[in-house]
C-alpha positions as CSV (number, residue, x, y, z in Angstrom):
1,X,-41.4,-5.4,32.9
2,X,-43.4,-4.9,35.7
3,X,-42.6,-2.5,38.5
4,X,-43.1,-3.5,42.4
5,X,-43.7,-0.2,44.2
6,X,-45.4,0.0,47.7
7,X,-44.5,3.5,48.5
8,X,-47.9,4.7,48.0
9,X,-48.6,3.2,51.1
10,X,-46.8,5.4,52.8
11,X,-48.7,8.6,51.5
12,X,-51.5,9.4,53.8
13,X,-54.0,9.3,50.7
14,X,-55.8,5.9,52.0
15,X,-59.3,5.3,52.1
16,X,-61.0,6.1,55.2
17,X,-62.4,2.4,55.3
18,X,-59.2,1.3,55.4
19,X,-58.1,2.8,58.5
20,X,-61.7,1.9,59.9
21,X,-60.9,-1.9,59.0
22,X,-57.7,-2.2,60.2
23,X,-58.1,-0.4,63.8
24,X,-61.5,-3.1,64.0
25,X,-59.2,-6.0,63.1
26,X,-56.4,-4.9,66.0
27,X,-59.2,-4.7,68.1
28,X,-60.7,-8.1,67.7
29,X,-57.4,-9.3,67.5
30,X,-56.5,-8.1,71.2
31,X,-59.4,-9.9,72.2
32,X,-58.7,-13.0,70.6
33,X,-55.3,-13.0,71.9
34,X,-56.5,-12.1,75.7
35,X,-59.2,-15.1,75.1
36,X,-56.2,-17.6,73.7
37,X,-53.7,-17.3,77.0
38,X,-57.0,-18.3,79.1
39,X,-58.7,-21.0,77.1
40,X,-55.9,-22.7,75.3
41,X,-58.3,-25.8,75.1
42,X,-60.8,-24.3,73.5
43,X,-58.6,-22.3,70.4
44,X,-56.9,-26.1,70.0
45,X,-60.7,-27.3,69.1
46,X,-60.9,-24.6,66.9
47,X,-58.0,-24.8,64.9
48,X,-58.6,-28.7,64.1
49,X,-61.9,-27.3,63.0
50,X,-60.6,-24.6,60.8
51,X,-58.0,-26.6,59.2
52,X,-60.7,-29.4,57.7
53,X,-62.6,-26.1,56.3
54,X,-59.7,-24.5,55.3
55,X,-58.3,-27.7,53.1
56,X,-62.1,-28.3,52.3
57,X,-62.6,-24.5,50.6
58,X,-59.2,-24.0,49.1
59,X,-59.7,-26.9,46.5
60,X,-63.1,-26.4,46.5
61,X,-62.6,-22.8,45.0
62,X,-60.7,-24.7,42.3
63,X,-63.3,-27.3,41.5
64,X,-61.1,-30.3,43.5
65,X,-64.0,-31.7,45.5
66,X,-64.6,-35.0,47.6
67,X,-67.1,-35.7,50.5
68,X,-67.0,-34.3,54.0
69,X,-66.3,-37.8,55.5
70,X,-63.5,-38.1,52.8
71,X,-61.6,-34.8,54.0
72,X,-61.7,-35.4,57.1
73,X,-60.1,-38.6,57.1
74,X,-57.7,-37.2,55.1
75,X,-57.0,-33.6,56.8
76,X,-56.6,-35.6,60.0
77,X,-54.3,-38.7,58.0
78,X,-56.5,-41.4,58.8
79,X,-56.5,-42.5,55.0
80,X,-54.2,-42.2,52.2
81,X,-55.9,-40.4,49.4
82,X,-57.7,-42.4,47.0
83,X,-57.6,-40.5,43.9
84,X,-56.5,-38.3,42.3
85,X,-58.8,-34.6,43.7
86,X,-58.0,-36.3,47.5
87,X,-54.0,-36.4,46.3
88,X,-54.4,-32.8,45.8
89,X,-55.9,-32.7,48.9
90,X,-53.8,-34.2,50.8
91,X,-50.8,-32.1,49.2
92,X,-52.5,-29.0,50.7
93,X,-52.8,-30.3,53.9
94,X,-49.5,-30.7,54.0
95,X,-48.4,-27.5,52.5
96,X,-51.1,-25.8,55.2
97,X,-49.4,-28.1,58.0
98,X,-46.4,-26.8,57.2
99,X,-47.1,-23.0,57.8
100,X,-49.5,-23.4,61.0
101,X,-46.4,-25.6,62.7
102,X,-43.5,-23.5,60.8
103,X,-44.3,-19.8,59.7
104,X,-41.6,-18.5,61.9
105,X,-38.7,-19.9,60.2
106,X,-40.6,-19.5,56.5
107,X,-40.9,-16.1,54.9
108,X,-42.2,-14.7,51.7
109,X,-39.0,-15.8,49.5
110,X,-38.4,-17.8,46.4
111,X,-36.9,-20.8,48.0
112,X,-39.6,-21.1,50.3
113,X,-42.1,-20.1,48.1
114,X,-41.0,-22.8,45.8
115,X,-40.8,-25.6,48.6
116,X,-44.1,-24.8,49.1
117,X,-45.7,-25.6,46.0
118,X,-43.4,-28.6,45.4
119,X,-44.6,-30.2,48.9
120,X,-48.4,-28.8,47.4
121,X,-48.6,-30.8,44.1
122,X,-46.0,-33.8,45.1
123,X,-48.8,-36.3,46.5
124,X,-50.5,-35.9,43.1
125,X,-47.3,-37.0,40.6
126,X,-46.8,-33.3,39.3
127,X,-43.3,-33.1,38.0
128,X,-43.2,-29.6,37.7
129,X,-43.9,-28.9,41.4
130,X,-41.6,-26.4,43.0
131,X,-41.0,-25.2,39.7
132,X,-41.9,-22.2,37.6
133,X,-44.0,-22.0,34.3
134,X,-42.3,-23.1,31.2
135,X,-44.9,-21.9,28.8
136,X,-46.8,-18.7,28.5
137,X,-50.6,-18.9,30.5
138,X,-53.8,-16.5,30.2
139,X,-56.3,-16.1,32.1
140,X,-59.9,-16.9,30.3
141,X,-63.6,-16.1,31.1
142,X,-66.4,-17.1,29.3
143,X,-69.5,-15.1,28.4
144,X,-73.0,-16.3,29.0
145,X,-73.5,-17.0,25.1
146,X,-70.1,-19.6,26.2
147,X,-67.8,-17.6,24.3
148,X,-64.1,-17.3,25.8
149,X,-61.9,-14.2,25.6
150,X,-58.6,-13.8,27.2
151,X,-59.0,-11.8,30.5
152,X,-55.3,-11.1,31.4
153,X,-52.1,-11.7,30.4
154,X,-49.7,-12.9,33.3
155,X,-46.1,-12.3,33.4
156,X,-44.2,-14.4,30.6
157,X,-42.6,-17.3,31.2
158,X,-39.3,-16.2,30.5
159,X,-40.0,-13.3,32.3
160,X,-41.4,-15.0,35.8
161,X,-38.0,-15.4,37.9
162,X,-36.8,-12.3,37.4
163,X,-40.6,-11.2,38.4
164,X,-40.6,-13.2,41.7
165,X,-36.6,-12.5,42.6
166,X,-38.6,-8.1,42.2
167,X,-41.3,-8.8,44.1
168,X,-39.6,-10.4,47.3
169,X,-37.3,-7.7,47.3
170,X,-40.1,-4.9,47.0
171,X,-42.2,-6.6,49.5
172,X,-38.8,-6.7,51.6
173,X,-38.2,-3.3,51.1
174,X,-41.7,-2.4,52.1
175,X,-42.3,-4.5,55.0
176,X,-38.9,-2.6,56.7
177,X,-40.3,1.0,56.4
178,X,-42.2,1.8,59.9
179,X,-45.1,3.6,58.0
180,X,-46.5,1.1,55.8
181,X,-49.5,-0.7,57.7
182,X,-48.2,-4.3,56.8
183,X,-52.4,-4.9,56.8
184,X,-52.5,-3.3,53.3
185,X,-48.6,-4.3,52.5
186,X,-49.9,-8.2,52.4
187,X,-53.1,-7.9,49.8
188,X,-50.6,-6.3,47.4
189,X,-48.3,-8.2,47.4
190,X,-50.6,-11.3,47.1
191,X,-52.1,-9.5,43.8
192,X,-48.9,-8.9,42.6
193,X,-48.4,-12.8,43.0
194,X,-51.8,-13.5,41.2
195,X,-50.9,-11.4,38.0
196,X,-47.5,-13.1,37.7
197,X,-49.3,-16.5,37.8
198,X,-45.7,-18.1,38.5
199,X,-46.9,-22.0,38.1
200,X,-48.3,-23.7,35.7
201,X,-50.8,-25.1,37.9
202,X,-51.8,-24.0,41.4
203,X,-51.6,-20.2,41.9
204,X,-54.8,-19.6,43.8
205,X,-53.9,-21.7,46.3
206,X,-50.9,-20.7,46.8
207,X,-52.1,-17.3,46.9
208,X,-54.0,-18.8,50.0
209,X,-51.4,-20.3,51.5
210,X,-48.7,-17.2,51.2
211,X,-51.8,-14.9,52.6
212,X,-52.2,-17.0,55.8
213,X,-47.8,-17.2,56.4
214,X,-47.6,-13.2,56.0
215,X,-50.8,-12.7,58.2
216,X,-49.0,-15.2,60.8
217,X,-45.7,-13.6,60.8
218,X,-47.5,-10.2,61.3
219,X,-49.3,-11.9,64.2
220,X,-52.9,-11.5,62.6
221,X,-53.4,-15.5,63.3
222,X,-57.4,-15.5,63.1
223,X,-57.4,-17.7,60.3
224,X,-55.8,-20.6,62.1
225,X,-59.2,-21.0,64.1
226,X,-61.7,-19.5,61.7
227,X,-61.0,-20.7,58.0
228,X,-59.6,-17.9,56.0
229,X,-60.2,-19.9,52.7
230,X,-63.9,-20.4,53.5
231,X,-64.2,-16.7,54.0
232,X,-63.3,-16.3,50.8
233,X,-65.1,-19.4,48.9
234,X,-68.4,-18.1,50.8
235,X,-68.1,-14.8,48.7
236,X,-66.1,-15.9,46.1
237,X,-68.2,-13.8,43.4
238,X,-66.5,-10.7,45.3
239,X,-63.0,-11.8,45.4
240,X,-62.7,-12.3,41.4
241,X,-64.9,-8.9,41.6
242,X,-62.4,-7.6,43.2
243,X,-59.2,-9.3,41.7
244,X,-60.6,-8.6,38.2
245,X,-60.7,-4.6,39.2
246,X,-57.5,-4.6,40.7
247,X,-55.5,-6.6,38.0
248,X,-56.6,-4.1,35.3
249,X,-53.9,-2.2,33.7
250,X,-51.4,-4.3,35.9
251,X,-49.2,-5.0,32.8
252,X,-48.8,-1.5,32.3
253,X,-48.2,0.0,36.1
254,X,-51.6,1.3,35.7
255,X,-53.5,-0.6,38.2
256,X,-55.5,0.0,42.0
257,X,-54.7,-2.2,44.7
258,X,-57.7,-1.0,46.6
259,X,-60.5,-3.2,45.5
260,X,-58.1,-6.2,46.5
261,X,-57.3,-4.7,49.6
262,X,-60.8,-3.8,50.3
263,X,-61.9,-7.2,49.7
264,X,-58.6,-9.0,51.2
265,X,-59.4,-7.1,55.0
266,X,-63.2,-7.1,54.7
267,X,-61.9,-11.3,54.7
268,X,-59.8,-11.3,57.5
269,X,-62.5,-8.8,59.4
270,X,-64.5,-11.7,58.9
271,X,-62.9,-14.2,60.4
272,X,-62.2,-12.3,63.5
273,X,-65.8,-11.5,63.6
274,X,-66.5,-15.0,63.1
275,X,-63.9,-16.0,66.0
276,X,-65.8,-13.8,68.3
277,X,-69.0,-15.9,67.5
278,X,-67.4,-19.1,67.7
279,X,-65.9,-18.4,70.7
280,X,-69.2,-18.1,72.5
281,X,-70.2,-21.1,71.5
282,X,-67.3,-23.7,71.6
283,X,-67.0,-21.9,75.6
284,X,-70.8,-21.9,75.8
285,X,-70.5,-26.4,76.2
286,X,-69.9,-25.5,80.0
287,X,-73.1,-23.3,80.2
288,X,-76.5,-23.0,80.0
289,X,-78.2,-22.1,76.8
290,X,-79.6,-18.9,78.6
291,X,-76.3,-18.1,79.1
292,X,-75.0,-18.9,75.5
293,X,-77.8,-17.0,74.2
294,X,-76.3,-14.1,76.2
295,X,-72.9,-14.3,75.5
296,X,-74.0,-14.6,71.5
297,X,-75.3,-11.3,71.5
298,X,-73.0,-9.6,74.1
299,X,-69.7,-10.3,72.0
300,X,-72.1,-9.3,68.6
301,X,-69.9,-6.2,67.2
302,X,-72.8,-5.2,65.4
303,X,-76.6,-5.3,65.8
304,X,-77.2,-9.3,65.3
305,X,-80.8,-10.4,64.5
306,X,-83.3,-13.4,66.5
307,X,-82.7,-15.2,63.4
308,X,-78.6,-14.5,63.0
309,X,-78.3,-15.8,66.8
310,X,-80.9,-19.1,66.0
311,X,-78.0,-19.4,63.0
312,X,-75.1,-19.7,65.4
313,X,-77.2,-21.7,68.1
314,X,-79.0,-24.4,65.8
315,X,-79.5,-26.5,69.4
316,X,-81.3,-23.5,71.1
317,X,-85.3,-23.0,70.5
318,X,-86.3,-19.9,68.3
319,X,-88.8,-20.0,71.6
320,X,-86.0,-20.2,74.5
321,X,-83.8,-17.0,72.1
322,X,-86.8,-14.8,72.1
323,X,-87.0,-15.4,75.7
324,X,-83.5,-14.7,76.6
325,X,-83.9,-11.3,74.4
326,X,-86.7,-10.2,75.8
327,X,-85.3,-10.5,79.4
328,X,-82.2,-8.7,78.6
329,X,-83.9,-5.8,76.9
330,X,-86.0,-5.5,80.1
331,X,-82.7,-5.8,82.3
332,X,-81.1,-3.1,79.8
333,X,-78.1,-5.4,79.2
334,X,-79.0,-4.9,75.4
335,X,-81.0,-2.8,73.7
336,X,-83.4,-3.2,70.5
337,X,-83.4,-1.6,67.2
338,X,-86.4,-1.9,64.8
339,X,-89.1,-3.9,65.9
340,X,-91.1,-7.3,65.1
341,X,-88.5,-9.6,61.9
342,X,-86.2,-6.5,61.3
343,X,-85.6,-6.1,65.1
344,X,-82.2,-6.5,66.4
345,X,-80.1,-6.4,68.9
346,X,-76.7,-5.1,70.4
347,X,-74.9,-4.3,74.0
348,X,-75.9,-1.1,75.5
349,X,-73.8,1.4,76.4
């Protein structure tokens, strides 16, 4: 049986980048969190956005797909589904719904864990919603000659209760001692979910879904106006990079959190990053495009390129950017690095 310890946590042997990540995320997320009390209009905008990409990416990770008119119309219940992919839709939305409106009252237990998945798979018929595996499940890859080979082994069936009733109770355990960083508590107990595989059909979003509840109860709430699920399905190829690496010798208490960790706060990063973009923008509709173009880079935590800011100001002229860069270089607002297509730019000291 599988043993749920978090205490090395708590040993002062973490990664460097670790610490690095998590004091950028607290900082973003103070700035976010200043920026939400004063434009409350504009973080509403933003989470109707993020909540059609978030339904969108989370099934589209798992190959359930339908069009962009299609999931809107369902994400914002104008239409009933209309087969089966939008009924698992739709069960998401709800299951998402249910954590942005209700994470205080919810936590990561087996009850509500469970109510979670049923209310997931329900629109779609699945009996065994809310329920855990009865059978045995691998998890396969196939080769580039198409050969399949079993990559891991989850929990047994038999063996899965008794797994979850551990884990919430190590994850409890853990979440009450003062020196774990509950940053790096959350990605293992999310792997830890993975490798039991409790359902028979849904785990990965699930996964999803219990990663956004434990980030909201921990107040890191980015992904309610910056999809957290895109994030991933952007770089997907380095999430099962980095699940595969960290689910190795899991069986056998031989296995690193760290790649999932890594992987599971270079995420969130993102979307705080992402926020702090967006934010420019959805404020910028009361400005001028000079303006938005100076805002873009200003709020850039890193050097951000001509191209990078044309990216996240499709309605601005590559001609009217260079012209607002130019002029705040000369004004010493910002100041270059590199010149001519690798030049960029960042706030000066």
């Amino acid at each position: 049986m599988r043993i749920f310890d978090y205490s090395f946590l708590n040993n002062g042997l973490l990664p460097a980048n670790f610490i690095n990540l998590t004091s950028s995320i607290a900082s973003l997320k103070t700035m976010a969190g200043v920026r939400k009390e004063e434009y409350t209009r504009i973080f509403t905008e933003l989470e109707a956005i993020a909540k059609v990409q978030s339904v969108k990416s989370s099934n589209a990770i798992e190959g359930i797909v339908t069009s962009d008119e299609r999931i809107n119309a369902i994400v914002n219940q104008n239409s009933a589904p209309l087969n089966h992919n939008e009924a698992e839709i739709a069960g998401y939305r709800d299951a998402l719904n249910t954590i942005h409106l209700g994470y205080k009252h919810l936590d990561f237990r087996q009850s509500d864990i469970l109510r979670l998945h049923e209310m997931m798979m329900s629109i779609a018929g699945y009996e065994y919603g809310g329920q855990y595996k009865t059978d045995d499940n691998v998890i396969l890859e196939v080769d580039a000659q198409g050969q399949r080979r079993v990559r891991f082994r989850p929990t047994p069936a038999a063996e899965t209760s008794q797994a979850m009733e551990q884990l919430e109770l190590a994850y409890l355990e853990a979440r009450n001692d003062a020196n774990i960083n509950q940053l790096l508590l959350i990605p293992c107990v999310i792997l830890d979910f993975l490798c039991i595989h409790p359902f028979r059909d849904g785990n990965g979003r699930m996964s999803r879904l219990l990663s956004l509840l434990l980030l909201y109860k921990n107040g890191y709430d980015a992904g309610k106006y910056v999809s957290f699920e895109a994030q991933i399905n952007s770089y997907k190829a380095y999430y099962y990079e980095a699940l595969r690496q960290s689910s190795e010798g899991w069986e056998n208490n031989e296995n690193s959190y760290f790649p999932f960790i890594e992987n599971f706060l270079s995420t969130l990063y993102m979307c705080y990053k992402e926020l702090d973009k967006r934010f420019a923008v959805v404020h910028g509709k009361k400005i001028t495009k000079k303006a938005r173009v100076e805002a873009t880079v200003l709020n850039s935590l890193t050097p951000i390129s001509k191209a990078e800011v044309c990216q996240i100001l499709p309605d601005v002229s590559p001609t009217t950017v260079e012209a607002v860069l130019g002029a705040m270089v000369k004004s010493g607002s910002i100041k270059r690095i590199g010149q001519a297509r690798s030049a960029r730019y960042i706030k000066a000291e």
